[in-house]
Wavefront OBJ file of the C-alpha trace (Angstrom):
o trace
v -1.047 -3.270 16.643
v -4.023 -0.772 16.541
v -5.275 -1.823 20.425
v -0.803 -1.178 21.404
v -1.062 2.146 19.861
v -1.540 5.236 21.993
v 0.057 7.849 19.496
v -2.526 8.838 18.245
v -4.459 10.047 20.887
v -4.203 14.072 20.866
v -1.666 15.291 22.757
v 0.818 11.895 23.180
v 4.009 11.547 20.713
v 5.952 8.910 20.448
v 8.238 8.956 23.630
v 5.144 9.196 25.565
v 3.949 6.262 23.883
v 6.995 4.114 24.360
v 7.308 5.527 28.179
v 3.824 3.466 28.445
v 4.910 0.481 26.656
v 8.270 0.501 29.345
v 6.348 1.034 32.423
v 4.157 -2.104 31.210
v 1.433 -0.753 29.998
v 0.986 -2.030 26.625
v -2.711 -1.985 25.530
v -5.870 -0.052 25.535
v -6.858 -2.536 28.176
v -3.793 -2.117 30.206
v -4.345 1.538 30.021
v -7.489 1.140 31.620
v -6.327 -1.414 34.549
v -3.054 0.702 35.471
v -3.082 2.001 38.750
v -0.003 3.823 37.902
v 0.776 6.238 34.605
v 4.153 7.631 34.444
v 2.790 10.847 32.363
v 1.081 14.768 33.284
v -1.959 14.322 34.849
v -3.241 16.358 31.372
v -1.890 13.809 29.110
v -3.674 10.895 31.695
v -6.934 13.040 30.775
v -6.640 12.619 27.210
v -5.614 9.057 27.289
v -8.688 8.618 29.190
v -11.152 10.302 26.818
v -9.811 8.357 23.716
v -8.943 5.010 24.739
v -12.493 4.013 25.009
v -13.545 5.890 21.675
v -10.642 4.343 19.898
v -12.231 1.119 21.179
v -15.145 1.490 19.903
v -13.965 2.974 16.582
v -11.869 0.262 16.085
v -15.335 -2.316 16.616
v -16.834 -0.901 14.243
v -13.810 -0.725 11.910
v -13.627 2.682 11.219
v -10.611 3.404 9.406
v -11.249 7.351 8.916
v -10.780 7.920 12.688
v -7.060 6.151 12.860
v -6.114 7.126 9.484
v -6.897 11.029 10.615
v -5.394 10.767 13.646
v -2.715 8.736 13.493
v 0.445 10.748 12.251
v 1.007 9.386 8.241
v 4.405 7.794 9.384
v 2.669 4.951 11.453
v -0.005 3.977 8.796
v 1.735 1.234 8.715
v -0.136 0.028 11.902
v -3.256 0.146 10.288
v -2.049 -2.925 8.416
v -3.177 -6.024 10.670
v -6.524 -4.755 11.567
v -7.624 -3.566 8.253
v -5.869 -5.885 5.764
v -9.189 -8.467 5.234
v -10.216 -5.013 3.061
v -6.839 -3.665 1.651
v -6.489 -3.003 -1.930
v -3.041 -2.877 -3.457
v -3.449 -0.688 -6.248
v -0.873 0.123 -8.533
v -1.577 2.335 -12.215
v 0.106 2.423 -15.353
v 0.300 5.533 -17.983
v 1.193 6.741 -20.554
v 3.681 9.568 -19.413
v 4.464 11.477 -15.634
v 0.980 13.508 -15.726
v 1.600 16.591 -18.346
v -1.071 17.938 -21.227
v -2.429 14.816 -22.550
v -1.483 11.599 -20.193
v -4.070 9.571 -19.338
v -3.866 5.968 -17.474
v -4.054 3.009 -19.581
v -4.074 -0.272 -16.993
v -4.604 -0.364 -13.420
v -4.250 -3.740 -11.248
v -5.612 -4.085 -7.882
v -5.331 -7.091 -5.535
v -7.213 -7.818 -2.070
v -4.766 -10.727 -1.020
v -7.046 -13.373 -2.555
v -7.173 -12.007 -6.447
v -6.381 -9.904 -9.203
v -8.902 -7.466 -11.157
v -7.566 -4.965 -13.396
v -9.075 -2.154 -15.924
v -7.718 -1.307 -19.039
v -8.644 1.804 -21.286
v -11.220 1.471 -23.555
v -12.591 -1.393 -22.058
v -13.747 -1.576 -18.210
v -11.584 1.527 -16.828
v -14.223 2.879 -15.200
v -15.413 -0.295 -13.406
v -13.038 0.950 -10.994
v -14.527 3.921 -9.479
v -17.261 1.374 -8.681
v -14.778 -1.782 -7.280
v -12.460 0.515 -5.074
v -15.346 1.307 -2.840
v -15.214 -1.829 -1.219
v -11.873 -0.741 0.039
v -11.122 0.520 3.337
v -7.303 0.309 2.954
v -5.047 1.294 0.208
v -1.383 -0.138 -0.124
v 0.991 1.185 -2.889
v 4.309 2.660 -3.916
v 4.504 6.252 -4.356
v 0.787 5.976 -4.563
v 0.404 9.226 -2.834
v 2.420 11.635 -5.129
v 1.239 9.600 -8.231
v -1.359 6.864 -8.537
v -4.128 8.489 -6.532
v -3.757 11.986 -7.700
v -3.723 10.547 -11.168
v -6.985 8.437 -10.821
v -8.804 11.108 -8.357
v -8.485 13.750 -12.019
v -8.928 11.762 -14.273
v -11.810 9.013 -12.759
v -13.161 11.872 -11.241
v -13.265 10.266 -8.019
v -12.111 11.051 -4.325
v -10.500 8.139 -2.738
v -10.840 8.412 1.231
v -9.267 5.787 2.031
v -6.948 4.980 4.248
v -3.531 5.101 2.807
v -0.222 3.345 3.683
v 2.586 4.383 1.082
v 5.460 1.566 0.633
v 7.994 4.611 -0.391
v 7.699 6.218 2.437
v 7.806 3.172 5.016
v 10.430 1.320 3.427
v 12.613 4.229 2.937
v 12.078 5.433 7.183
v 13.699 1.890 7.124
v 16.538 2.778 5.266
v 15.454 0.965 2.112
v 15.587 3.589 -1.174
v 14.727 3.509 -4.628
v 12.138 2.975 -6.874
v 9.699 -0.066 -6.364
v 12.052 -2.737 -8.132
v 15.281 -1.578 -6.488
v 13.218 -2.427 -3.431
v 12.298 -5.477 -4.601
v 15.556 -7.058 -5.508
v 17.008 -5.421 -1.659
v 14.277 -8.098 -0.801
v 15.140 -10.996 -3.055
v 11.844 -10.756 -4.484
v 12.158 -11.931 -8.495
v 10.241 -10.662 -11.420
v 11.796 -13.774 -13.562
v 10.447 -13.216 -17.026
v 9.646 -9.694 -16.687
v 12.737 -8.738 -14.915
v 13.786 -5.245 -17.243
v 10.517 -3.991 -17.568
v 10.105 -0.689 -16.104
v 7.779 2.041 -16.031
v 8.699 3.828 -19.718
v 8.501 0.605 -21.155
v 5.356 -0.212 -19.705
v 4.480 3.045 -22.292
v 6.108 1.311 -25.283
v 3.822 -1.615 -24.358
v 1.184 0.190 -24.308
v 2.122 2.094 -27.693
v 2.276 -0.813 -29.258
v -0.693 -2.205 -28.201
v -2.567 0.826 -29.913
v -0.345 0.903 -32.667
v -0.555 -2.569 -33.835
v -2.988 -3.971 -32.523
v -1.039 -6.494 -30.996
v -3.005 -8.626 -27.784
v 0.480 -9.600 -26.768
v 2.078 -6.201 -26.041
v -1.755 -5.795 -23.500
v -0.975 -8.804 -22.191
v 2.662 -8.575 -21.236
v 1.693 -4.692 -20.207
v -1.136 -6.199 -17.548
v 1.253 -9.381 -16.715
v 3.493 -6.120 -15.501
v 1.261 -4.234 -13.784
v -0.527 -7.095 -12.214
v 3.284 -7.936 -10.707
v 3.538 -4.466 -9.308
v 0.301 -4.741 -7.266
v 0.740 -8.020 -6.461
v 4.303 -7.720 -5.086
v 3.091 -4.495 -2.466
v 1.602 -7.162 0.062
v 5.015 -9.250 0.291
v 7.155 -6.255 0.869
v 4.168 -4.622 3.464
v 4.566 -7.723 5.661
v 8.488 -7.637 5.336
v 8.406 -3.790 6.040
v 5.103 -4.595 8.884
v 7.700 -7.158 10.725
v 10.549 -4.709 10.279
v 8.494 -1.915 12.457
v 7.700 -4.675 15.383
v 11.389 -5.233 15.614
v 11.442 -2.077 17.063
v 8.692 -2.100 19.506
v 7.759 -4.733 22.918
v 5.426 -6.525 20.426
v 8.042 -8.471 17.847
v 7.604 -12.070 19.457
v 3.812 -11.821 19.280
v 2.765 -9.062 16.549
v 4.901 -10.691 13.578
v 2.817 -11.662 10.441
v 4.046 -14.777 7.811
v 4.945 -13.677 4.406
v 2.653 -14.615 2.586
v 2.961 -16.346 -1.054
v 2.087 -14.383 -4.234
v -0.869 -15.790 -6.381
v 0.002 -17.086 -10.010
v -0.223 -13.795 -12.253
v -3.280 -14.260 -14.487
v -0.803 -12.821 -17.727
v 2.405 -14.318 -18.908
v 5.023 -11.249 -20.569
v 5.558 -12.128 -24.174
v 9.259 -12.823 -25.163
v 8.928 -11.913 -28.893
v 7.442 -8.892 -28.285
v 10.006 -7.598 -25.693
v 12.828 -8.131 -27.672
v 11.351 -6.333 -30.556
v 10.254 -3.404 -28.318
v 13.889 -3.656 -26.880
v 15.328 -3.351 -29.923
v 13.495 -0.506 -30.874
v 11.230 -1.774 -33.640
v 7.845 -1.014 -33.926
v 6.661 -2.381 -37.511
l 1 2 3 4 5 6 7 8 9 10 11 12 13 14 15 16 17 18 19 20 21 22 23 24 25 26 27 28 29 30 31 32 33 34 35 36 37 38 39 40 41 42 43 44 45 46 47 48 49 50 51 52 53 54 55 56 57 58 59 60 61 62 63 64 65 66 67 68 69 70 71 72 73 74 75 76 77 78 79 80 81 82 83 84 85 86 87 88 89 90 91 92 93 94 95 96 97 98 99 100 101 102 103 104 105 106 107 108 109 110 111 112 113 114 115 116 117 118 119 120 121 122 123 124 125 126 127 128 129 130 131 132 133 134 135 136 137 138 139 140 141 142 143 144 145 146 147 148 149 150 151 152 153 154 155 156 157 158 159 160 161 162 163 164 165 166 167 168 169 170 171 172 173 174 175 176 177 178 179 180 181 182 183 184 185 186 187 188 189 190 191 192 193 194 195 196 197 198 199 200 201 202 203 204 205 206 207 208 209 210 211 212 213 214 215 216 217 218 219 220 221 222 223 224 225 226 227 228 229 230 231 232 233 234 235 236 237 238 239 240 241 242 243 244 245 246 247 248 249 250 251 252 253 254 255 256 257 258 259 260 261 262 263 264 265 266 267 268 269 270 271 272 273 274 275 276 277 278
């Protein structure tokens, strides 16, 4: 979608943009070959100094020059061209940020596998593993998950950044990331329930007890979170091509989610459920 995209060349918005795409001119390369652009000679200029930068940016895969320049609404084109290094990234904690909260899992997935961190015990290995990252993919990542990491890893993630919340809900999808998912028909099966304050209680129990079970059911959760962001960035990817001259040729498959490495404990979801924590 990147080589269709002319918005973000300075001075060209949207209806200039889809002015191109109706007169025919729907690529860098057609851009080049027109003999005729209905737009101000001024905005011709500019078209003309980026197109062949963009090009070469692109080449190189450079995802700081489209993710700056590109406004933050059409991220979402970044998708295609940068998924072989996405990371969908999605943090559990133990409370909304105040005095004393602190992260206790993270999952990320590249579309191929699953690697997660848990407190105490490899957190940290992922200041070291995003890196390898040029694109990140979550839900409400950029009010929460990123500014939460960034303090408390210590780290700066420049990446570039396409936020499910803010997509899906330009589509007229709203809600949190489950309300979302069930719009969808996506299923959580045995972890259908489990939300974000009970991911804490997991988590509280796993400290308090001692209990493996209450980890694994918390990373079985969070693993499900990440994991889920790819199927609902193709459905919301698709979605966007409806909308352009590119929806017979740019449309992507849905692709199947891998088999979660963790399995959510029954026994210990019912107890947490029922409010006893022996």
């Amino acid at each position: 979608m990147l080589r269709n995209t002319f918005c973000h060349v300075p001075g060209i918005g949207k209806s200039s943009e889809e002015s191109l795409w109706s007169s025919g001119i729907k690529s860098w390369e057609g851009f080049s070959r027109a003999s005729s652009i209905p737009l101000p000679p001024w905005k011709i200029k500019s078209l003309t100094e980026h197109i062949g930068r963009s090009a070469r940016h692109l080449d190189k895969r450079d995802h700081a020059y489209f993710s700056e320049l590109l406004p933050s609404r059409e991220h979402w084109r970044l998708f295609p061209e940068f998924r072989h290094s996405a990371a969908y990234l999605d943090i559990e904690t133990t409370g909304l940020g105040g005095p004393g909260d602190h992260i206790t899992t993270i999952a990320l997935y590249d579309g191929k596998g699953v690697a997660w961190y848990v407190k105490g015990e490899n957190l940290e290995d992922f200041t070291r593993d995003i890196k390898r990252h040029k694109l990140i993919v979550t839900f409400n990542g950029k009010c929460f998950d990123v500014p939460f990491i960034e303090k408390e890893l210590g780290i700066r993630m420049d990446q570039a950044h396409i936020d499910l919340r803010y997509v899906l809900k330009s589509l007229g999808y709203t809600g949190g990331l489950k309300m979302c998912e069930k719009i969808l028909g996506i299923e959580r099966a045995e972890l259908t329930g489990i939300d974000g304050y009970f991911a804490v209680l997991l988590w509280k129990d796993f400290k308090k007890n001692r209990n493996p079970k209450a980890l694994e059911t918390l990373l079985a959760y969070n693993v499900q979170d990440a994991v889920n962001l790819e199927r609902l960035l193709v459905f919301a990817y698709n979605m966007k091509i409806k909308g352009t001259p590119f929806k017979e040729t740019h449309e992507l498959t849905l692709p199947e989610p891998p088999p979660n490495p963790f399995k959510a404990h029954a026994a210990t979801v019912r107890r947490i459920l029922s409010g006893i924590f022996y």
